[in-house]
C-alpha positions as CSV (number, residue, x, y, z in Angstrom):
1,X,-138.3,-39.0,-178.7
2,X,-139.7,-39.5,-175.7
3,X,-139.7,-37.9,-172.4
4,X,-138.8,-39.2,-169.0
5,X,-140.5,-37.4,-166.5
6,X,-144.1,-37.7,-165.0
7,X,-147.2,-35.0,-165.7
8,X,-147.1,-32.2,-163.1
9,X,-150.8,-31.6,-162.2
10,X,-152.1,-27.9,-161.7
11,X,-153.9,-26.8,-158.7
12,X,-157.1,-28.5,-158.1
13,X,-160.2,-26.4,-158.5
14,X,-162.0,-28.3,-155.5
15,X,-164.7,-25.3,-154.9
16,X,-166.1,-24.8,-158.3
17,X,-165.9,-28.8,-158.8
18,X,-167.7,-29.3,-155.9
19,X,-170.3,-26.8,-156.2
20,X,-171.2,-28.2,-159.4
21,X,-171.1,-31.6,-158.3
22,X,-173.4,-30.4,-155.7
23,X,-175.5,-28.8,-157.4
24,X,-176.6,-31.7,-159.8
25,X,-176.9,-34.0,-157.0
26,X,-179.3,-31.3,-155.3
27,X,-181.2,-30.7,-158.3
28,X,-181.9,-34.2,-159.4
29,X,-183.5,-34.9,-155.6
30,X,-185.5,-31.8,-156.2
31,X,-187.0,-32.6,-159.8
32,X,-187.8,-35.9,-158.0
33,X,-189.2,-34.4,-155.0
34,X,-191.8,-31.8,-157.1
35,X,-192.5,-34.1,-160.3
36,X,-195.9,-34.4,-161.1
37,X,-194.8,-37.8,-163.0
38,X,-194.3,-41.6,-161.2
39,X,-192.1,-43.8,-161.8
40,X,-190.5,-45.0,-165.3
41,X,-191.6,-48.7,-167.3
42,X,-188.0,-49.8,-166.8
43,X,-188.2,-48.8,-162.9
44,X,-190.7,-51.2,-161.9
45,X,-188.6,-54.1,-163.9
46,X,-185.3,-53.1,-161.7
47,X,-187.1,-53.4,-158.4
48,X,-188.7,-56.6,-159.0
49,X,-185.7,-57.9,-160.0
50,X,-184.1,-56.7,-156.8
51,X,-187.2,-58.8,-155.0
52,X,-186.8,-61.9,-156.9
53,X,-182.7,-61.6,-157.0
54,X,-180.9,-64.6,-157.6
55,X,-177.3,-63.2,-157.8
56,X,-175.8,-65.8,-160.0
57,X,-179.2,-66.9,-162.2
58,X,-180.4,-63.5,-163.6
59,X,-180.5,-62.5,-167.2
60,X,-179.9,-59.1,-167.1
61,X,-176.8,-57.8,-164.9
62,X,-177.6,-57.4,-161.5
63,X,-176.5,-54.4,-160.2
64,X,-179.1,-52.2,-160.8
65,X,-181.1,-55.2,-158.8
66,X,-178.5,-55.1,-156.1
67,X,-179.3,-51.2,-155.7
68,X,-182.7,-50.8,-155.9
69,X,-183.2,-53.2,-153.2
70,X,-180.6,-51.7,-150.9
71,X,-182.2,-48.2,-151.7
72,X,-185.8,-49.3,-151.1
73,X,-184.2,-51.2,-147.6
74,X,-182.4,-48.0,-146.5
75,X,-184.5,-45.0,-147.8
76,X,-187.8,-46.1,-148.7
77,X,-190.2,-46.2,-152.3
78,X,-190.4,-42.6,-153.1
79,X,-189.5,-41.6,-156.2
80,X,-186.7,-39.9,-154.1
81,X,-185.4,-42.9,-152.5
82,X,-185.6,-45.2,-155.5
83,X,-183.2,-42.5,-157.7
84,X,-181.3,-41.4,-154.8
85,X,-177.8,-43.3,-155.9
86,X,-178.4,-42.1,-159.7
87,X,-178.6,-38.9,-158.5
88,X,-175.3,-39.5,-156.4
89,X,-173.8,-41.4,-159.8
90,X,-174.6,-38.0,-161.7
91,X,-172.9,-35.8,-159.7
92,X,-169.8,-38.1,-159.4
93,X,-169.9,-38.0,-163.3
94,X,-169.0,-33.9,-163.2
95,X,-166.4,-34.7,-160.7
96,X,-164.7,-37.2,-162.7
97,X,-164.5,-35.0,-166.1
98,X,-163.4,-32.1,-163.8
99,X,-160.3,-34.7,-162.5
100,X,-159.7,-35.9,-165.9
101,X,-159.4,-32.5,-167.1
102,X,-156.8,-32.1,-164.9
103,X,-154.6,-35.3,-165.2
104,X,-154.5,-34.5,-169.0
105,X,-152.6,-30.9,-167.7
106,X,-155.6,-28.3,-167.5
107,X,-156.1,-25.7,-165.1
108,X,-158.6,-24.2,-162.8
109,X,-160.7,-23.1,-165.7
110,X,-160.6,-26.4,-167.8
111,X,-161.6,-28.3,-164.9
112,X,-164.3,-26.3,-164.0
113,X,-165.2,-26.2,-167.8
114,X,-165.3,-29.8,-168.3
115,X,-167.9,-29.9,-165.4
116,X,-169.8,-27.6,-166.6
117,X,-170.2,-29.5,-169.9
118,X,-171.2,-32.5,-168.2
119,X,-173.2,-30.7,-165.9
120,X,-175.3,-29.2,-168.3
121,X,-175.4,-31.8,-170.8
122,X,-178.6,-33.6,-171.9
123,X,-176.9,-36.3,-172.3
124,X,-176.3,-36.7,-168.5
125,X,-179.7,-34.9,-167.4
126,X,-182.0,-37.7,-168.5
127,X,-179.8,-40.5,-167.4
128,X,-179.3,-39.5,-163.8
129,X,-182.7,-38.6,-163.2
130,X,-183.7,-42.7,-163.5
131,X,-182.9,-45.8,-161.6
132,X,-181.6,-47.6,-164.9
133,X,-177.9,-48.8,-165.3
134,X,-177.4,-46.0,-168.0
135,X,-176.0,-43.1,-165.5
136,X,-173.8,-46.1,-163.5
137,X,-172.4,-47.2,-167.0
138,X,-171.3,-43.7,-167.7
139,X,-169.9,-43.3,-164.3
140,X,-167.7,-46.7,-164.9
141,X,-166.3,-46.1,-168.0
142,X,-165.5,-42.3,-166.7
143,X,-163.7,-44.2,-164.2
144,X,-161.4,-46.5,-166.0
145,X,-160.8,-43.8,-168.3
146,X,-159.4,-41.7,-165.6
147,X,-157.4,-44.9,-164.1
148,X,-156.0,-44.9,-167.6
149,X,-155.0,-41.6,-167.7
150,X,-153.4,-41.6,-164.3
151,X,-151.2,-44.4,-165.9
152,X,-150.1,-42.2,-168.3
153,X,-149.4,-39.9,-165.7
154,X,-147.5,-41.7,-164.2
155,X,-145.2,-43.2,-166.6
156,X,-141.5,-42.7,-166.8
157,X,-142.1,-42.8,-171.0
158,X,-144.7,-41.3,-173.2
159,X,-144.4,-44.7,-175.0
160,X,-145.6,-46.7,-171.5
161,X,-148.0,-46.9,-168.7
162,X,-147.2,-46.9,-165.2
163,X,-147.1,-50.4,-163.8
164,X,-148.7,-49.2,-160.6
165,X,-150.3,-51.2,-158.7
166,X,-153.4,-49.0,-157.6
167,X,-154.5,-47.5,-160.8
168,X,-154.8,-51.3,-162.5
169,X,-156.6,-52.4,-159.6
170,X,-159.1,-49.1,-159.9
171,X,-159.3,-50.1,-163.3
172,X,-159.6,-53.6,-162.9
173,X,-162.5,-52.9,-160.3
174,X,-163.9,-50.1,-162.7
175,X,-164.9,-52.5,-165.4
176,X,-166.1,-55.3,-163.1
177,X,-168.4,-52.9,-161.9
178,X,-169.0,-52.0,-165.2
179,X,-169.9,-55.7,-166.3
180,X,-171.9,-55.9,-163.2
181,X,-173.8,-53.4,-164.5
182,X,-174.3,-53.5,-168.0
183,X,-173.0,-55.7,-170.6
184,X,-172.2,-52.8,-172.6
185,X,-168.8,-52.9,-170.6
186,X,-167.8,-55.5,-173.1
187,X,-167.3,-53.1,-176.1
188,X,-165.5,-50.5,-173.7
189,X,-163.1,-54.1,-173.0
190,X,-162.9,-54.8,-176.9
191,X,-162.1,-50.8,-177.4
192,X,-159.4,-50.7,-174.9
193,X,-157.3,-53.5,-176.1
194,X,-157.4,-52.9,-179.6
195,X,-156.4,-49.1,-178.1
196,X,-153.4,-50.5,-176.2
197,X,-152.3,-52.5,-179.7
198,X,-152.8,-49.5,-181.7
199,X,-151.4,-47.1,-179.5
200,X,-147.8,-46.7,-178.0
201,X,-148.1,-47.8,-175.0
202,X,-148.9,-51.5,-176.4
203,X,-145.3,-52.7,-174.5
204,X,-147.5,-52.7,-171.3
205,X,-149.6,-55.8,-172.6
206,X,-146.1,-57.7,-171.9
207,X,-146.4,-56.7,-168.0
208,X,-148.8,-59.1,-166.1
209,X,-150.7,-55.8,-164.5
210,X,-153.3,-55.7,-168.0
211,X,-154.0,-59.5,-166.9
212,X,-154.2,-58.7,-163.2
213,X,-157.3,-55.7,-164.3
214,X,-159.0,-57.9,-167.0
215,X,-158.4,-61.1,-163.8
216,X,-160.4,-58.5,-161.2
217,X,-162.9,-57.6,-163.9
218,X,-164.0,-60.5,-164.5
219,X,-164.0,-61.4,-161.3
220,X,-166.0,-59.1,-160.0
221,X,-168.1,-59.5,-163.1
222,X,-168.5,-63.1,-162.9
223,X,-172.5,-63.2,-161.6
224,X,-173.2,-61.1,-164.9
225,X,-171.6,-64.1,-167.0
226,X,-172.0,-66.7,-164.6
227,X,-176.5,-65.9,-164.7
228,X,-176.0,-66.3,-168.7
229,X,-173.9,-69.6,-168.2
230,X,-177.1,-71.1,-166.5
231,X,-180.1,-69.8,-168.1
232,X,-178.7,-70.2,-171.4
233,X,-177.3,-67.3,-172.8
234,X,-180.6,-65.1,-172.7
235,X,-178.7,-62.3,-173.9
236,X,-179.3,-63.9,-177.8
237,X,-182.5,-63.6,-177.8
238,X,-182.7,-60.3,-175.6
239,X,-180.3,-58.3,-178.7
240,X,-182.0,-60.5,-181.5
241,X,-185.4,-58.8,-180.3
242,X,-183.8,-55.7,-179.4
243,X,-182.1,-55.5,-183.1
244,X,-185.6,-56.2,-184.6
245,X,-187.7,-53.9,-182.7
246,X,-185.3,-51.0,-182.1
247,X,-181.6,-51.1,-183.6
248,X,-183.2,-51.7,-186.7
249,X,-184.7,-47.7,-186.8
250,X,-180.7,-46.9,-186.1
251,X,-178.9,-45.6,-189.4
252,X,-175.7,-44.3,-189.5
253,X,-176.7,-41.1,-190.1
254,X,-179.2,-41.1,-187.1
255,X,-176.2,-42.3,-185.2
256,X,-174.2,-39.5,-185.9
257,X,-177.0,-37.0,-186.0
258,X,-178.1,-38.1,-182.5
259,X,-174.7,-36.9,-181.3
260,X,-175.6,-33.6,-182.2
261,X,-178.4,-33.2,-179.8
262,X,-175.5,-33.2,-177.1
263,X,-175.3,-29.8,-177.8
264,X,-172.1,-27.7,-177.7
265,X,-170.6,-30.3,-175.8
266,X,-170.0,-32.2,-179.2
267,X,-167.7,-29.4,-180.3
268,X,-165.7,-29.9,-176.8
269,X,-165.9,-33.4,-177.4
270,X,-164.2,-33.8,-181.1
271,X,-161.2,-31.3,-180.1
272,X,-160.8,-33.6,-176.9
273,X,-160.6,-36.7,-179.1
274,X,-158.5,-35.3,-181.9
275,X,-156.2,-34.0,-179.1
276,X,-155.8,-37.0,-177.4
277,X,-155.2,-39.0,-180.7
278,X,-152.8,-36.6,-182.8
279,X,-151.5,-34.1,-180.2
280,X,-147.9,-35.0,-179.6
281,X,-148.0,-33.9,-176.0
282,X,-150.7,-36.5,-175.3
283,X,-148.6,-39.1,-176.4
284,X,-148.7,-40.5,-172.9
285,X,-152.6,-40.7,-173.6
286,X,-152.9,-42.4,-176.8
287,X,-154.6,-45.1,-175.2
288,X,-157.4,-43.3,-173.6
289,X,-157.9,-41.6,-177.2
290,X,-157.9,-44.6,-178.5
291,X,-160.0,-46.4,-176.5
292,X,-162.5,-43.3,-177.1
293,X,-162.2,-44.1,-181.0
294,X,-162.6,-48.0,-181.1
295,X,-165.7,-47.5,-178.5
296,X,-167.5,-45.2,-181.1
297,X,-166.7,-47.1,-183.9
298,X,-167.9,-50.4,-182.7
299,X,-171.3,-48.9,-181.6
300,X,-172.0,-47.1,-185.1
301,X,-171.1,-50.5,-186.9
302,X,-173.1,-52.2,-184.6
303,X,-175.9,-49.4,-184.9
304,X,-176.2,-48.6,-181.3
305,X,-178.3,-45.6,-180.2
306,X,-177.4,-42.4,-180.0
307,X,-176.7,-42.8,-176.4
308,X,-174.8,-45.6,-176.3
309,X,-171.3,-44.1,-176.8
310,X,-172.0,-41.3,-173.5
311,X,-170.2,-42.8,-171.3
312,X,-166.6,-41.7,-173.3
313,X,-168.0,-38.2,-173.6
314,X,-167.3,-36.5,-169.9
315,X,-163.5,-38.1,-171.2
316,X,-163.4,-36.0,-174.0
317,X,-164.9,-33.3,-172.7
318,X,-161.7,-33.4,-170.0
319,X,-159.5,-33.3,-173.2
320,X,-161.6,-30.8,-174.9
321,X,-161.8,-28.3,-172.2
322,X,-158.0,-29.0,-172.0
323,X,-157.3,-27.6,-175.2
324,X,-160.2,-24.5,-175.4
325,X,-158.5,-23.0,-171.6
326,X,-154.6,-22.7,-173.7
327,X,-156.5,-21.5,-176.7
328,X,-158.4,-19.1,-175.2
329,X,-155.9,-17.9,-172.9
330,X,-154.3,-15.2,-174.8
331,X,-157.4,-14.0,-176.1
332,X,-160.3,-11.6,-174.6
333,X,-161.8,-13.5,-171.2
334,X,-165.1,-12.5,-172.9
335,X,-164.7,-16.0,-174.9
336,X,-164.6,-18.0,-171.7
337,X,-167.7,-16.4,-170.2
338,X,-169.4,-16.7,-173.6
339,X,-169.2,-20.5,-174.3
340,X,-169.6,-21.0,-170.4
341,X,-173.0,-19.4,-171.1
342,X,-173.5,-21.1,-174.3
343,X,-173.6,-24.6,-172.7
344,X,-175.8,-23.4,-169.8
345,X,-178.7,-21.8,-172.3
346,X,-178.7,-24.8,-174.1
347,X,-178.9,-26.7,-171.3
348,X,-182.3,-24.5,-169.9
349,X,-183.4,-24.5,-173.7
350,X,-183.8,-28.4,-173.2
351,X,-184.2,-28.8,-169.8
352,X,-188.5,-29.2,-170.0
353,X,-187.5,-32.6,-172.1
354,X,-184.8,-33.9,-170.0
355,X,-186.1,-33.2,-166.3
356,X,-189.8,-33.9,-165.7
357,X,-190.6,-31.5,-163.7
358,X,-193.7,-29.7,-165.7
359,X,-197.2,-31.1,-166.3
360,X,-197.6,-33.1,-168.7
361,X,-199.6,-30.7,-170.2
362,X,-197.5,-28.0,-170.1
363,X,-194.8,-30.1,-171.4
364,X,-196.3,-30.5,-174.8
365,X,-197.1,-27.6,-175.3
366,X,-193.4,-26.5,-174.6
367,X,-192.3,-29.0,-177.1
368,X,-194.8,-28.4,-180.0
369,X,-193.9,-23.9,-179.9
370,X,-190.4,-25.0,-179.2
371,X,-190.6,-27.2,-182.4
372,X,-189.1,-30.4,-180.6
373,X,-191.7,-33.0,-181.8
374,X,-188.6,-34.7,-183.5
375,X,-187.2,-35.5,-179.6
376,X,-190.5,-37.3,-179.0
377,X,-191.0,-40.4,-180.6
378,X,-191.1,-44.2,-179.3
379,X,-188.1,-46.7,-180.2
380,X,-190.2,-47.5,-182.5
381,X,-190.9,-44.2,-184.0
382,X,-194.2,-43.6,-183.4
383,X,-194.6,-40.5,-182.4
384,X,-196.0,-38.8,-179.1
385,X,-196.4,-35.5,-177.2
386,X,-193.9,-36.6,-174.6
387,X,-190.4,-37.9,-174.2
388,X,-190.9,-42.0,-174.1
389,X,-190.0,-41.6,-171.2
390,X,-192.3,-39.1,-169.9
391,X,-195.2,-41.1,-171.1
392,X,-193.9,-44.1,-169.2
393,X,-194.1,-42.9,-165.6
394,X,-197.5,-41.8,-166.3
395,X,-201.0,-44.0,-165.7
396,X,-199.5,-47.0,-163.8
397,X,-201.2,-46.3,-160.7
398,X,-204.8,-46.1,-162.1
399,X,-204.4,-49.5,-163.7
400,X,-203.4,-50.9,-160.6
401,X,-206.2,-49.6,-158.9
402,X,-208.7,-50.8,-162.1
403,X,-206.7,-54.7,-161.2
404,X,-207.8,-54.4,-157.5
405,X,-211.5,-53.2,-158.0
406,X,-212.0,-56.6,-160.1
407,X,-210.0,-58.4,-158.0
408,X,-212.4,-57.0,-155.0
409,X,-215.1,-57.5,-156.9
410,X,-215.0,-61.6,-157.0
411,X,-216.4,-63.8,-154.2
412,X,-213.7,-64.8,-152.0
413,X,-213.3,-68.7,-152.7
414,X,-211.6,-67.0,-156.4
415,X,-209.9,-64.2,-154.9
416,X,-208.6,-67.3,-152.9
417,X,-207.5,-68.5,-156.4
418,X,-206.6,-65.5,-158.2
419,X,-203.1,-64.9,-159.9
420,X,-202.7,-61.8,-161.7
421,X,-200.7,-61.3,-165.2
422,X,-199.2,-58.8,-166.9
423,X,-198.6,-58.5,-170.2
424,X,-195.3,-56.3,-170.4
425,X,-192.9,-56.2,-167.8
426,X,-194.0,-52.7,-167.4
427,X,-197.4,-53.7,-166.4
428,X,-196.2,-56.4,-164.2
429,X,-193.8,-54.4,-162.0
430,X,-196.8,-51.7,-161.3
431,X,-199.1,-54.3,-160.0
432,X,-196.1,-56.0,-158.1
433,X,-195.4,-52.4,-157.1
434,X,-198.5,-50.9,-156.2
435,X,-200.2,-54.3,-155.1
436,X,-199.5,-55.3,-151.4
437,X,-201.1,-51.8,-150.5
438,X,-203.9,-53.1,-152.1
439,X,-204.2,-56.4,-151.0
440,X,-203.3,-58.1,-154.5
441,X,-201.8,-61.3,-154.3
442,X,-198.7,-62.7,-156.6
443,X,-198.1,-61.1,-160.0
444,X,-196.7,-63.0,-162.9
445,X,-195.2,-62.6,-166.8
446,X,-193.8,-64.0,-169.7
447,X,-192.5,-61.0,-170.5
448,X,-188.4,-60.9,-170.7
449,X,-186.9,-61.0,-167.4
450,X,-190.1,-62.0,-165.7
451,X,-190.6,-65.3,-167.2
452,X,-187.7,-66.3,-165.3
453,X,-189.4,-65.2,-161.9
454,X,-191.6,-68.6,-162.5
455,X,-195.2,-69.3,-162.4
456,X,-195.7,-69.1,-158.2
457,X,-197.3,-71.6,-156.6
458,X,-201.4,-71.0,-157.4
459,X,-202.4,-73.5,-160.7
460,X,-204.1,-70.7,-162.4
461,X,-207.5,-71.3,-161.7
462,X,-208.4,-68.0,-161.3
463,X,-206.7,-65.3,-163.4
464,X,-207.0,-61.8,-163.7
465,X,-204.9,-60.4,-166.7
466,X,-203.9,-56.8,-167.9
467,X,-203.3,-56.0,-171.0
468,X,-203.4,-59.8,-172.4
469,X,-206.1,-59.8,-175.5
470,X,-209.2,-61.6,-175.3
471,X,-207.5,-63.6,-178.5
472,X,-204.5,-64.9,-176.5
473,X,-206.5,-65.5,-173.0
474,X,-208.9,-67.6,-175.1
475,X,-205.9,-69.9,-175.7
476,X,-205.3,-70.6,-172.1
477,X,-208.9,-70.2,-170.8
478,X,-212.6,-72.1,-171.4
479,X,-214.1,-69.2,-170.1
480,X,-213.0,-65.7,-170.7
481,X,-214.4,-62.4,-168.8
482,X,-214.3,-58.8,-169.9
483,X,-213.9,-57.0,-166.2
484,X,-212.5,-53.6,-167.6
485,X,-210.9,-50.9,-169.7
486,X,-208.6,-48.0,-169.2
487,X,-207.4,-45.5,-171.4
488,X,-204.5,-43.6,-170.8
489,X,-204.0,-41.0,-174.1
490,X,-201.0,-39.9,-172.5
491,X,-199.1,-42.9,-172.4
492,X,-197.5,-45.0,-175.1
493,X,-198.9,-46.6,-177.6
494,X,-200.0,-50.3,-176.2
495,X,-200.8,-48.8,-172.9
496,X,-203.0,-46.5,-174.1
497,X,-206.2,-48.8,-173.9
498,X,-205.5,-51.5,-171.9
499,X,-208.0,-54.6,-171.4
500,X,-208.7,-56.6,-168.1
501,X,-210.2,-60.1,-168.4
502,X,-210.8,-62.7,-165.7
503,X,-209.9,-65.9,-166.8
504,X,-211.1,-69.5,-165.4
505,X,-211.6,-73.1,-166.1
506,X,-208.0,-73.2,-167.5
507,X,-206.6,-75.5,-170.0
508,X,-203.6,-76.8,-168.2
509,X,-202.0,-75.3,-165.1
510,X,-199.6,-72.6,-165.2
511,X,-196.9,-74.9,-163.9
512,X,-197.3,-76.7,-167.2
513,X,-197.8,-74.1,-169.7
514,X,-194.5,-72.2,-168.2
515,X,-191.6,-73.8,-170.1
516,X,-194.0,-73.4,-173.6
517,X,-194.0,-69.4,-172.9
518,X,-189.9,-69.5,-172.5
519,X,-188.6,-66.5,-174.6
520,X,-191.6,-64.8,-175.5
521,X,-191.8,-60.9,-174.4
């Protein structure tokens, strides 16, 4: 039987929601004001794509290109600047659970709740303390997912959706975003219509206003598919070396125990989803369960990480939170302020890992008495005594400055000459980065996204290169110069001694031996 009214919404908790909202945003600029760390590997990548942006040729989705220019335009290159709109994006994330929370009929407290559990979550702390498309991926699935759930708000029939105009088009512009963003998008598309078939509200894939959202998606998308269309479909090779070099370490098992480092939140989370799916007063939100389902599905059959799946969790923690507040609402009010408290000393208990904001020294030693060495390994698993991601904000500087001494160090008819090379992307971006200050001239790679920046203009008759072996310069090169070393024990494992040779009298020009690197990273 179905029912034939819309949801009546409780009272808004604005001030907690706020606060907490607040209070993220405020303390992600102050970790980034006070770290003793630089930026991350993947940071560098994201702004040189933003200086070499080609909106409809890029391999990677350009958002995060889009942003980091119009940050660095607006705000500056601190550390501050460069992760002000993640910090922004991770605040909006505890607002949007909070909102969901209430569209699926909770109160004050399960509002404020499901903020809390995003708010303290690791899962969240990490990602919006980066410029990387991670935190905006979250925060546009969050947002269709609440477009959904307005629809089933709004529906005359717990068997329909609401053929409103506004929510499809928030939708619509939610996952364009999203497929702006991140091609990850893609399985939240492939989850949500095999929700809508499985679900009740299927009739509403007769109406055209499914067709109008997937129509502005794809729309808005379009550079994302549009950049693949035209360097041919880069994306292959990207997963193909991505599956070889990290999916492949991804087991189920390590799947599904990487979910339980969220914490208590995965608790909040599983009650949410099994509302949503079996509850019959969420009929009206099968879909959104659904969706939630499919999503995590797909990625453990397609052995995504851990961290994949996020972006349904501030979702389920709406539902969750939902169902905890009428649980515990005839029992002792000890309960709430218990689990409120739970989630918040977890939180702190992880915090040293998730927020760099303690030496690196002191950070190690916080993991190895805390006994959370298993937290710090590469995607390869090798282990460290940071967080990957730790290590790779660290030592960038330093091997910039080690390019520019041997770089001032040559007679000025080759510095005339010189092109500088990176052998990761990581390496790359700091020298494109750091550079100009230092009076380096263009920087070039093979590696991934920068092959597709080109060779410049300079022949390669002079090259300095970092991290390049003597073997593979030899190739290129008739003569081949040692011009430096530096060692970096706290970094990851290939940039903890890095070599830096001066290569001349090259075999062919770089214009020549460009199309022959294509693909390699």
């Amino acid at each position: 039987m179905t029912t034939t009214s819309t949801t009546i919404r409780q009272p808004l908790a604005a001030r907690p929601i706020a606060a907490l909202s607040a209070i993220v945003f405020a303390l992600h600029v102050i970790v980034n004001r006070l770290s003793p760390y630089g930026f991350q590997r993947d940071e560098f990548l994201y702004m040189a794509m933003g200086r070499h942006l080609q909106l409809w040729r890029m391999d990677f989705p350009p958002f995060i290109a889009i942003i980091s220019q119009l940050e660095r335009f607006v705000l500056g290159d601190s550390t501050v600047a460069i992760r002000f709109l993640p910090s922004v994006a991770a605040g909006l994330i505890v607002m949007m659970a909070a909102l969901i929370a209430r569209e699926l009929g909770g109160g004050k407290f399960a509002q404020a709740f499901a903020a809390v559990a995003v708010a303290t979550s690791p899962l969240f702390l990490r990602a919006g303390d980066l410029l990387q498309p991670v935190v905006f991926d979250q925060l546009w699935w969050t947002l269709a997912l609440h477009a959904l759930a307005r629809l089933g708000s709004g529906a005359r029939r717990d068997d329909t959706l609401a053929t409103t105009p506004r929510w499809w088009i928030v939708l619509g512009v939610a996952c364009g975003v999203g497929l702006l963003t991140k091609f990850s998008l893609l399985f939240f598309g492939a989850a949500l219509v095999a929700a809508l078939i499985v679900a009740p509200q299927r009739k509403v894939l007769l109406t055209p206003w499914p067709w109008a959202a997937a129509l502005i998606a794809f729309a808005i998308g379009s550079p994302s598919i549009v950049g693949q269309l035209a360097l041919g479909y880069p994306i292959i090779d990207q997963m193909k070396t991505l599956q070889g070099s990290q999916l492949a370490h991804v087991s189920f098992w390590s799947f599904m125990g990487g979910q339980l480092l969220w914490g208590p939140g995965v608790v909040l989370a599983i009650g949410g989803a099994l509302y949503l799916v079996l509850a019959r007063e969420t009929q009206r939100y099968r879909a959104i369960g659904w969706t939630c389902v499919c999503a995590f599905t797909l990625l453990l059959a397609l052995h995504g990480k851990s961290y994949y799946i996020g972006p349904i969790y501030p979702t389920l923690f709406g539902a969750g939170a939902v169902v905890f507040e009428r649980w515990s609402a005839q029992r002792p009010a000890v309960l709430r302020v218990a689990s409120v408290a739970i989630f918040a000393a977890y939180c702190a208990f992880l915090v040293p890992i998730e927020l760099p904001i303690l030496p690196k020294e002191a950070t190690a030693s916080y993991i190895e008495r805390a006994g959370l060495g298993m937290t710090t390994k590469t995607n390869q698993e090798h282990p460290l005594r940071l967080p990957q991601d730790y290590a790779d904000m660290l030592g960038w500087p330093e091997l910039v400055n080690a390019v520019a001494h041997v770089y001032d160090s040559l007679p000025p008819e080759k510095r005339a000459q010189v092109v500088l090379v990176g052998e990761n992307y990581g390496e790359a971006g700091a020298m494109e980065f750091y550079g100009p200050k230092l009076g380096l001239p263009r920087v070039i790679s093979a590696a991934g996204s920068y092959w597709f920046f080109g060779p410049g203009e300079k022949p390669g008759t002079v090259v300095i290169s970092l991290g390049v072996t003597q073997h593979d310069m030899e190739k290129f090169f008739g003569t081949v110069t040692f011009a430096g070393k530096v060692l970096n024990d706290w970094g990851v494992p290939e940039e903890q001694d890095v070599s830096i040779y001066v290569g001349e009298n090259p075999k062919e020009t770089l214009q020549e031996l460009w199309p022959k690197l294509a693909g390699r990273n």
